[in-house]
N, C-alpha and C positions, 0 to 999 in steps of 0.2 A: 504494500500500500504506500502511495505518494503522502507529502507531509501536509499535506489539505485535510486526509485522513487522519494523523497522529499529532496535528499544530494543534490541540484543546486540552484544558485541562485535566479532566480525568486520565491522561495517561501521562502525565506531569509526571516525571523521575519514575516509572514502572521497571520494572527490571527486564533486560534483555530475553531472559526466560519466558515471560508474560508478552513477550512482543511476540516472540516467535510463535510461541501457543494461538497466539489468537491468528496470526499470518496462518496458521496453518489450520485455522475455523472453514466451515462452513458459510461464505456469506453471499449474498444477495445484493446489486446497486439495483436500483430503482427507479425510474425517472417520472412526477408528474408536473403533471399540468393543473394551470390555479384552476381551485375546486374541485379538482379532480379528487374521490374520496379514497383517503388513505387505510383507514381502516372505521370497521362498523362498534361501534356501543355490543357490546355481549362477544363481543370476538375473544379467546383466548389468548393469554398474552403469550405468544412462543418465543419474541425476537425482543432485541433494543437495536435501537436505531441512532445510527451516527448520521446526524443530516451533516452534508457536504457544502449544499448550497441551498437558496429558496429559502422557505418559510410556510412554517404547518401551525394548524389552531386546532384544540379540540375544545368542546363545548360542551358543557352541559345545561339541561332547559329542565324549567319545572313543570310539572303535570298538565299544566295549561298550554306550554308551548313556548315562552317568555324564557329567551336568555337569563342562564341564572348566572355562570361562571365560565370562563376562556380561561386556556392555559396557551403561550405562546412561544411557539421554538424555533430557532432561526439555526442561518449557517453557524457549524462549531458548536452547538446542540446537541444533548443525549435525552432519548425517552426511551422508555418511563420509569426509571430508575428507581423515584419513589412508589410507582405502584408493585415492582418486581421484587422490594425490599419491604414494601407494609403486607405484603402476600396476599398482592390482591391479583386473582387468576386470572379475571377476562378485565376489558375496558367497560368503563362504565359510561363512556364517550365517544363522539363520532369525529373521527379526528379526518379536516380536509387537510390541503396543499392550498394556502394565502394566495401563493403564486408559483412559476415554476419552481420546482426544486429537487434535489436529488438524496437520496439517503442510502446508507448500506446498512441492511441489515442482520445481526449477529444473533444468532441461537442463543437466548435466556439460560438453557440447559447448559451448555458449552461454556458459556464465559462467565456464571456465575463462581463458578468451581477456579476459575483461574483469578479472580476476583479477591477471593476469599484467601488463595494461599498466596497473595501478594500485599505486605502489609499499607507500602504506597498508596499500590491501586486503591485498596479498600479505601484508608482516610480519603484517596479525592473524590471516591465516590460519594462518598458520609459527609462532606465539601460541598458536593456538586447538589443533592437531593436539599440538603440544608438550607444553602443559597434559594434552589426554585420553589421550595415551601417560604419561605421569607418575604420571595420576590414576589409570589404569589397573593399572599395575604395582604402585601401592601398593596398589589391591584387592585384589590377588591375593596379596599378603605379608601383609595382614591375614588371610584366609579359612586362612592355614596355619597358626593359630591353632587349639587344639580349643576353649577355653572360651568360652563369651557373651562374659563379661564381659571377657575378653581381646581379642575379637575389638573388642567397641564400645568398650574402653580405647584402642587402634590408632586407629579409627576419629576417636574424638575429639583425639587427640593429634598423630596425623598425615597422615592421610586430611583432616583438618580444620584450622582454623591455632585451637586455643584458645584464645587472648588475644582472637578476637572471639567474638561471639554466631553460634551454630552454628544453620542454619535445618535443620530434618531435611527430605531431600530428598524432597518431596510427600507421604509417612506414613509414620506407624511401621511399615506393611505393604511399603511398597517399600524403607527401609529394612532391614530383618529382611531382604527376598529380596536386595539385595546385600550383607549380610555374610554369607549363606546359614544364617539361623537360625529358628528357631521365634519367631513374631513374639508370644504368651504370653510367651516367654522373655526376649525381649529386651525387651519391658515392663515385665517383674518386673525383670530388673536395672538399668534406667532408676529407676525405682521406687525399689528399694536404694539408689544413690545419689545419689537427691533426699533422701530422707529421712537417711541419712549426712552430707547437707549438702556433698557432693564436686560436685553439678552443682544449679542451677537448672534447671525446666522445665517453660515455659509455651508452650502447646499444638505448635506445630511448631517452636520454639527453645530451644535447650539454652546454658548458659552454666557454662564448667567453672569453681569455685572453688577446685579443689585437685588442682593438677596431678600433685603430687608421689605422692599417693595412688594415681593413675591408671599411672605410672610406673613405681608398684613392684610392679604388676600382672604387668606384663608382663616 
């Protein structure tokens, strides 16, 4: 595998041993197209998936039909780490492709077991689930939020670490679908506060200048 494949975190300092084990797995590349569905709600979970490129959304909706919750994974991404470590069998979500994107995917059975006897691997894994439960929940305390610009004030403030330069995650259209806004909308108030002088923003990086501003938004 090229280092597109091995450039992420979870195989961060893995031992040579653990490399070649997996080089010598069972895998699958992939290639969809946006909306193309990646996999179904009740499927079994057999594989994890290294996305390479693109960007995947799974969802889940309550009884009525009403988005309840997005999870969001982009290139240099792994799923589903936390459902293959909380021992949960099947997806409980219908996971698309945002837009094109590519994934390889590696047998659960295969790589758990090389996981385990590598003590690296395991901490970045234990890392990596940690991080996207974190990242998660503060999604979800942003979006309870009614306004725009309250939601993208969240967003950049803590969803985000502001003191560095903020890359927007693939476009301002995947951005807009996980704060769940009108992506007009969220441009104009992008817009706003470039011109305000409260953020920098040059084409998919944003750099906050005035946090305080941001702060007393919310």
């Amino acid at each position: 595998m090229d280092n597109l494949f091995w450039d992420r975190m979870i195989f961060k300092g893995i031992s040579e041993e653990s490399k070649n084990a997996i080089e010598n797995m069972h895998m699958v590349e992939s290639s969809y197209h946006a909306n193309d569905l990646v996999m179904n709600e009740g499927e079994a979970i057999e594989s994890v998936g290294i996305i390479l490129s693109g960007a995947l959304k799974a969802t889940e909706y309550t009884a009525g039909g009403k988005e309840l919750n997005s999870s969001y994974y982009f290139g240099g991404d792994a799923f589903p780490f936390y459902l293959v470590y909380g021992d949960i069998k099947n997806y409980f979500s219908d996971t698309y492709a945002l837009k094109k994107s590519k994934v390889v995917w590696l047998k659960v059975e295969e790589l758990v077991p090389i996981i385990d006897n590598d003590q690296i691997f395991l901490h970045n894994i234990l890392r990596f689930v940690a991080e996207y439960c974190c990242y998660s929940k503060l999604i979800i305390r942003c979006t309870q939020y009614r306004k725009v610009m309250e939601r993208l004030s969240f967003w950049l403030l803590y969803v985000k670490n502001p003191e560095e330069l903020i890359d927007i995650p693939n476009s301002q259209e995947v951005l807009a679908d996980i704060l769940h806004v009108n992506r007009s909308s969220l441009n104009q108030e992008l817009k706003l506060l470039e011109n305000q002088g409260i953020i920098t923003l040059d084409r998919k990086k944003i750099k906050v200048l005035d946090k305080n501003y941001l702060e007393a938004i919310l």
